[in-house]
Structure formats: C-alpha cells, structure tokens
N, C-alpha and C positions, 0 to 999 in steps of 0.2 A: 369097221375099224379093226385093224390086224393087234398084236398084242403089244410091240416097238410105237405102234401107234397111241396107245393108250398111254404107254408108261410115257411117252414123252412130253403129252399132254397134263398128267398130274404132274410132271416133277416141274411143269411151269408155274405149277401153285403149289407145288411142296405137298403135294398128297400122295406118292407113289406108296404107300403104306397102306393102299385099299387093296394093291394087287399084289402083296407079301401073301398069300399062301395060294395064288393064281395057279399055282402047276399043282396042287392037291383038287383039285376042282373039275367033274364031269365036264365032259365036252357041252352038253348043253347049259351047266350052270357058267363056263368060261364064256358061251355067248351072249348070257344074259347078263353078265356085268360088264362087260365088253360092251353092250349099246348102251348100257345108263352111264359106265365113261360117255361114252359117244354124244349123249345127248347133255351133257352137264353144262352147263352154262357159266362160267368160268366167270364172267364178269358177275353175273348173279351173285356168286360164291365168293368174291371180293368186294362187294357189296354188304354182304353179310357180315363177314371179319371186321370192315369196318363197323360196321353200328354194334357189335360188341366193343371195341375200343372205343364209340362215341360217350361223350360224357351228357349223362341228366342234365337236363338244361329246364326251369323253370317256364314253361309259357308263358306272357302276357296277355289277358283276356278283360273282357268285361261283361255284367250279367247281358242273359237274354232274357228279354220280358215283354216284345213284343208279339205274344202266343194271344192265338184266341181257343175257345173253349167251344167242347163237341155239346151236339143238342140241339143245332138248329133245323126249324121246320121245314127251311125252303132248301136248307141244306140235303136231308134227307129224300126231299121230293125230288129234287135233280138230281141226285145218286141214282135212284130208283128207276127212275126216267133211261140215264145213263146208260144202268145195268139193261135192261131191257130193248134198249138200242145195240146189245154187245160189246159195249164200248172199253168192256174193263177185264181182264188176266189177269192169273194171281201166279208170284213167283213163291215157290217154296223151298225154302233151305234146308238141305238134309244128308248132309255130308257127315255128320258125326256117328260115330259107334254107344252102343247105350256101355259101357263098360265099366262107368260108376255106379248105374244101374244093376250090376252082377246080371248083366244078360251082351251076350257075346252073337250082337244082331244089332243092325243099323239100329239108332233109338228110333226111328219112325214106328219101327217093330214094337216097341214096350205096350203094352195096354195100362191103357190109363182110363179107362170111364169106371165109374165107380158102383156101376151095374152090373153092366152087359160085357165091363172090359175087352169094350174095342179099343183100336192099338191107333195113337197119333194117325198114325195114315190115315186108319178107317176114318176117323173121323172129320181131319182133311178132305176127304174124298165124300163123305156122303152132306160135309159142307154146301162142297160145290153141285154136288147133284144138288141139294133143297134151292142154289139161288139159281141151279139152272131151270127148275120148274116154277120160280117166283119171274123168272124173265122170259120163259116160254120159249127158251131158245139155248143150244147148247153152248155154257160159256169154257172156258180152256183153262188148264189149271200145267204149269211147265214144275219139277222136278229138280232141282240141282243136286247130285249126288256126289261121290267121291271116288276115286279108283277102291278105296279101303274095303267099300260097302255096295259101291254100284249094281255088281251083277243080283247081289243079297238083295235087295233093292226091288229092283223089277222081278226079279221071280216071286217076290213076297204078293205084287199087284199082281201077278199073272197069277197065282195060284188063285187067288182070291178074286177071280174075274173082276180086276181094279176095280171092285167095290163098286158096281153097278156104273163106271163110269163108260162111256165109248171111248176106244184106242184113239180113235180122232180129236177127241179130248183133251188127251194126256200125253206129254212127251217128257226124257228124262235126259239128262245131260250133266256131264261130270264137269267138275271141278279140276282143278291140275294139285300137283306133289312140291313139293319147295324140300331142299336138301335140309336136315339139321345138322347144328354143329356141337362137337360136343362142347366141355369145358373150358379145354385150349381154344375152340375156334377151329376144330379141325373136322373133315368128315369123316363116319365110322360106317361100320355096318353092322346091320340090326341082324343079318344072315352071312354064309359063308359067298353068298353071289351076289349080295342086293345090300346097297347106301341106303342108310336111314331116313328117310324121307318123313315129310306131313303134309295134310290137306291146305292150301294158301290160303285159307281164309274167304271170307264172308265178300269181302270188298273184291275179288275177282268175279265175282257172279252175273255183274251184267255184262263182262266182257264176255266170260264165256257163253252165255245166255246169244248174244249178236254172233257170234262165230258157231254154235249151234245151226244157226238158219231160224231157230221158230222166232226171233226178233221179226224177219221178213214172212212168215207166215203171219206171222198176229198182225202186221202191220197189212198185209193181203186181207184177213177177212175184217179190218176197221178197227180195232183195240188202239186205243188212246192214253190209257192210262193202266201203267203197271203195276199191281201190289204187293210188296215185298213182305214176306211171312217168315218165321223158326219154328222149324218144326216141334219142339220143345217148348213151345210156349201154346197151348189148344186151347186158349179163350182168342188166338188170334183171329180176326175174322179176315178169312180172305176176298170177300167181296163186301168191302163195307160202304153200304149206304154212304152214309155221313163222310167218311175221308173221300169219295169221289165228290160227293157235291160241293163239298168246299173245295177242295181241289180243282175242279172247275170254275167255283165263283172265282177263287184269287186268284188264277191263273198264272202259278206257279210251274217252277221243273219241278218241284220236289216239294213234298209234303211230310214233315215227321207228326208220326203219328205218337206224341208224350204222355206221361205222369208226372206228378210232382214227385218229388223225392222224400223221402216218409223221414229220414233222421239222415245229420250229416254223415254216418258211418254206413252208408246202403252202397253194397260194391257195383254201384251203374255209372255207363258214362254221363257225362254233365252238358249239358247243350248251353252254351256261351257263344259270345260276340269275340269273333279273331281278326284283328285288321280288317272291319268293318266288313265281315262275312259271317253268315250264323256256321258253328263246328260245333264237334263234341272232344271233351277233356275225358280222357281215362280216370276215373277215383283216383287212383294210382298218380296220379301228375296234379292233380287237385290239392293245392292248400287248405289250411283247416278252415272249414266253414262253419258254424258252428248257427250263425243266422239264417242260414240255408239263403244267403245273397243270388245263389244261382240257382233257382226253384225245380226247374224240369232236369229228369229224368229220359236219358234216351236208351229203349228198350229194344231198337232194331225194326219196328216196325214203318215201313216207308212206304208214299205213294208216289211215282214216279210219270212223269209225260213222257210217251213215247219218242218224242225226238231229242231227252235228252238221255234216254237209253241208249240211243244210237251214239250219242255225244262220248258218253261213259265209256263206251267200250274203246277208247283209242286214248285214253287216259293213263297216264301210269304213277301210282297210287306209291304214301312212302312203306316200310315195311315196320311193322312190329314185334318185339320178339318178347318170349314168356319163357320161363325156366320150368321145366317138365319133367315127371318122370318119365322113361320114353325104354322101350325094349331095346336091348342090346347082346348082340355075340355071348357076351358072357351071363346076363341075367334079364330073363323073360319076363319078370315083374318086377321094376324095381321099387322099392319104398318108400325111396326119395329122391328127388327132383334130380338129374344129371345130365340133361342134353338144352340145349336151345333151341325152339320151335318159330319159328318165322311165319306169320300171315299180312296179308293186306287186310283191314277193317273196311265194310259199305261207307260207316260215315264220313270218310276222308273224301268222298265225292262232295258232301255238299260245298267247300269252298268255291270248288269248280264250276256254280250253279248260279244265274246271274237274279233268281230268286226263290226261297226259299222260306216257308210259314212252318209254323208249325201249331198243330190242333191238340190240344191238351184233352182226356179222357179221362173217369175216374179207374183209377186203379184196378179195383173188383171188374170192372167188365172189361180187359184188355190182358191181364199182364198176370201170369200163374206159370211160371218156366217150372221147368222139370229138369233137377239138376243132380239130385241127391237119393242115395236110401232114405237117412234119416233127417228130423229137423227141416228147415225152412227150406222148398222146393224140393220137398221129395215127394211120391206117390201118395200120400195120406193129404198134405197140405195142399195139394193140387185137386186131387178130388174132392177136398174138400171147399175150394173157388167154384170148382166147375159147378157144384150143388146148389152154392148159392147165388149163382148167375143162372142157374136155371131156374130157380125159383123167383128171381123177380123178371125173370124171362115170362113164367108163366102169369105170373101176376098180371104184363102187363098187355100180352096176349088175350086172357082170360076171364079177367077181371075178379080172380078168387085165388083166394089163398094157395097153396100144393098144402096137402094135407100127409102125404105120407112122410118119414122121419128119412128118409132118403130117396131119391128123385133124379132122375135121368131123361132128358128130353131129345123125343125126335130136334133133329137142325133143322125140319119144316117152322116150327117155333121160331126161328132166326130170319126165317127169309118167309113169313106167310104167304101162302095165294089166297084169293078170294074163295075158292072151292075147299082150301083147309078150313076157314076162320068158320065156313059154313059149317064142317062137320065137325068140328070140337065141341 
C-alpha cells in the first residue's frame, strides 16, 4: 500500500489523522504504518464505534442450578483411565504482561512458589511432566501467547530447556491485536509508526488454537478432550482426573469447571440460564443479588470435546470493551484510564453448545489468580493457597500431617504413580 493509498483508505473512516506527521517518519518507520493501514479492518473499526455508542441494556436471565459437585469415585477412575489412554491436552492462556506485577515480562515469568520460587510456567510445565509419568506416556501441553510477549515467551522455555519437557510436547501460538479507540472513538498511536492496538482476548483462543494446526495434530495422535487453563491462576490443574471423567460420563461439549461465589460483591462472572442456554453475566451487568440466587462463580476454567473445538473455531463471538489506562504518543504510563480496549471473552462459546454441565469444586483447591502486589490475589495471598493445598495434598497422599510451618510439594503429589507412593 503506497501512501495516496493509505490516506484514501482512512479518510473513508475519518482517520487520516494517523498519517499527520507521516513525512517526519524514517523510511522504514513509514513502512511499518503503511501495512498496519493496510491490514486494518475497517469494518472491525466500525464495529467498534458502534458498541461505544450502544446503550447498557439489562440482560434477562435465570438462576443456574443444575451443577453437580466434583468428588466422584468413578469419576476420577475414568479420568485417570482417560489420562493414561492420552486422551486429554491442556490449553494454556498466556498472553498477559505481569505489569501490575512491577515485573516488565510475560506474567508466566513471575515466580510464584513460596519456596523454591518457580515461576507460573515452571510450574505449568513440571505439572505436566508429573501426569506425564502418572500416564506413562507423553501428554501435550499447547501455549497461547500474544504478539506483546510471544518471542519473551519461548526464549524464557528455551533458556530453561522447557523445564524438562520434550519440544514435541510443547507448542506456542499467538493470539491476534484488536485496534483501541480512544475517548472520541477514534484510533491513536501509542508510537510515532504504530496504532495502538491490544491482545483480543481469551474467547479467540480456540479459533486461533484450530488455524495453528496443533488442533489437527492433537486430533492425529487421539486427544478428545481439551483443558482450558490462566496462567495466573497455579492451583489450576491442567490434566484433572475428575473434570475428564465427568466430562465423559455426561457427554457433554463443554464442561465449566465452577465455585460458588463467597459474597454478592466478588468481581466474577455469574453462570445463569439465557434463553434456555447455560452463559455467564459479567459482575458488572449483574443486578444486586444480595441472596446469592445465582450460586456459581465462573473462574475460566473449561473442559472442552474435541469436535466442538473444531466447531468454535468458525464462530464469531460478540466484543467487549473496558476503559484502560493504555500507553500513548504523549504519556508512557498513564494513571488513569483513557483508551477503550476491545476483547472477545471464551464464555460467549457456551451458548453455541447444544450441551453444557457444569462441576462445581471447592474453592481452596481450584481458584488462587494472581492479580496484584498488594491485598487479595497478590503474591503473599497466593502462596499462601498454594501451602495449603499442598498440605491436604499431602495429608491425603500420606496419610500424616506436613509438619514444617511452610511447605512446597513435588506435582508428583498431584498425579501419583505406584513407584512414587512406594518411596514416600
């Protein structure tokens, strides 16, 4: 795209104001906003403008309450069965920057163990190693990153020989950019060559996961069901017993993996009944509940059937947007909120799903995000979940107390073999 080209192209959306200082601009900085013209999706972009102009509109819902409750015996024996058949991948989300973290590195990078302070990944990663030795066969663990973070991403696994995993293991695949707008509704630039862009969210992930290719690999070597993980949350378990075996019994597309909701004022979404479909309400769209009428909590954790993986990916999902603060030309940190950020959310799949259950868990063993320095979901309040999930981890491995005042457990503990439970 020449540069009469470009400009004729924004002044169809009344944006030529990205290419006012176009002639002060190296020759390879003018090519580089020359193809993100080029590539801008104009209808996307009038998309957008509108759902700034749409008005709040109240949902109509009703409670969900037909959830059953994790724990069962024959559940966990056919997960296990499952696992050991290879029948189960775990997708992991990790497209975010740690940045409310004060650490300027994908958050997979933060160390979070309360010991040994290995870092999300590590963890992630020597996860799947313990259920690949409980299943005696290598299971696959897929990656979603971001362009923000990507390359940071896999050099972090490569330096760290991906944590004892095999590269045949492991595969990484990004996420796409969604434009933001600012104030007006207009697009800015966060640099003197480059539109201010953000990661599209959570809810693109199984389409780009099926346009990757490893969809058709996992489906080549027999994987049935997929597990959707945040990286940010490390009690997540990515190959869990219990959500495949139920997952199998009900023979569902989709499995939410819930909690109940602790007090009406808890920022999660709310899993409800929509035009005779299970969804989830954003807090934020949610009337005051005050009887906690709509009980579960949905925390992102999902277990997916391979063929409606396939299904997902040709879906198109509606957009949400959040008021951010967001880097800009004129200030590199801002302190308060000034741009509009667009994503697709995963939940907005389940309408599309012609069945969906959902397995309720207790809190403590699922759900410890990593979200903050201080107060609830930061580094202290997280390692301090992971402690005590290891201690009735070992309890019930062991059958004895953990006696030291802080405690860190092999993920052997999580996925036992008969050759561990020997030598403990």
């Amino acid at each position: 795209m020449n540069l009469e080209e470009a400009q004729q192209k924004l002044e169809s959306i009344q944006q030529q104001h990205l290419l006012t200082h176009f002639s002060n601009l190296t020759s390879a900085q003018q090519r580089s906003l020359l193809l993100q013209v080029e590539s801008l999706d104009t209808g996307l972009f009038q998309q957008q403008q509108k759902l700034l102009l749409k008005k709040a509109t109240t949902p109509s819902f009703t409670p969900y309450q037909d959830f059953s409750r994790s724990g069962n015996s024959d559940d966990i024996a056919r997960g296990q069965a499952l696992l050991k058949e290879g029948k189960v991948g775990c997708l992991l989300i990790a497209g975010g920057q740690a940045s409310r973290l004060q650490l300027d590195a994908p958050k997979g990078t933060y160390p979070i163990t309360p010991i040994e302070g290995k870092s999300l990944f590590q963890l992630f990663a020597e996860k799947t190693l313990a259920a690949s030795a409980f299943a005696n066969r290598p299971l696959y663990l897929a990656i979603m990153t971001s362009p923000l973070n990507h390359e940071q991403t896999v050099d972090f696994f490569a330096k760290h020989q991906n944590f004892g995993l095999k590269s045949s293991q492991l595969d990484f695949f990004r996420q796409s950019m969604l434009p933001l707008l600012d104030t007006d509704g207009n697009l800015f630039l966060d640099a003197s060559d480059h539109i201010a862009e953000g990661p599209d969210g959570n809810g693109s992930a199984l389409s780009h996961f099926v346009q990757s290719g490893i969809y058709e690999k996992w489906v080549a070597k027999g994987i049935e069901y997929l597990n959707f993980i945040l990286v940010d949350n490390p009690l997540a378990d990515p190959f869990d017993f219990v959500l495949t075996g139920f997952h199998a019994r009900s023979k569902a597309e989709i499995v939410i993996k819930a909690i109940e909701r602790k007090d009406p004022e808890e920022k999660v979404g709310v899993i409800v009944r929509q035009n005779e479909k299970v969804s989830v309400i954003e807090y934020t769209e949610l009337p005051p509940d005050p009887d906690l009428k709509h009980p579960l909590a949905n925390i992102s954790l999902f277990s997916y059937s391979m063929p409606f993986v396939e299904k997902a990916a040709k879906l198109s999902l509606p957009l949400h947007l959040a008021f951010k603060a967001v880097k800009t030309m004129e200030k590199e940190r801002p302190s308060a909120p000034n741009a509009w950020k667009f994503e697709r959310f995963i939940f907005d799949l389940l309408p599309f799903s012609d069945r969906v259950e959902a397995l309720v868990y207790p809190r403590e063993e699922c759900f410890a995000p990593l979200k903050n320095m201080t107060g609830e979901g930061s580094p202290e309040s997280v390692q301090n979940a992971l402690m005590q999930r290891d201690r009735k981890v070992y309890l019930q491995v062991t059958g004895s107390e953990a006696t030291e005042e802080m405690i860190e457990l092999s993920q052997e503990f999580y996925y036992p073999t008969q050759e561990f439970l020997r030598n403990i």
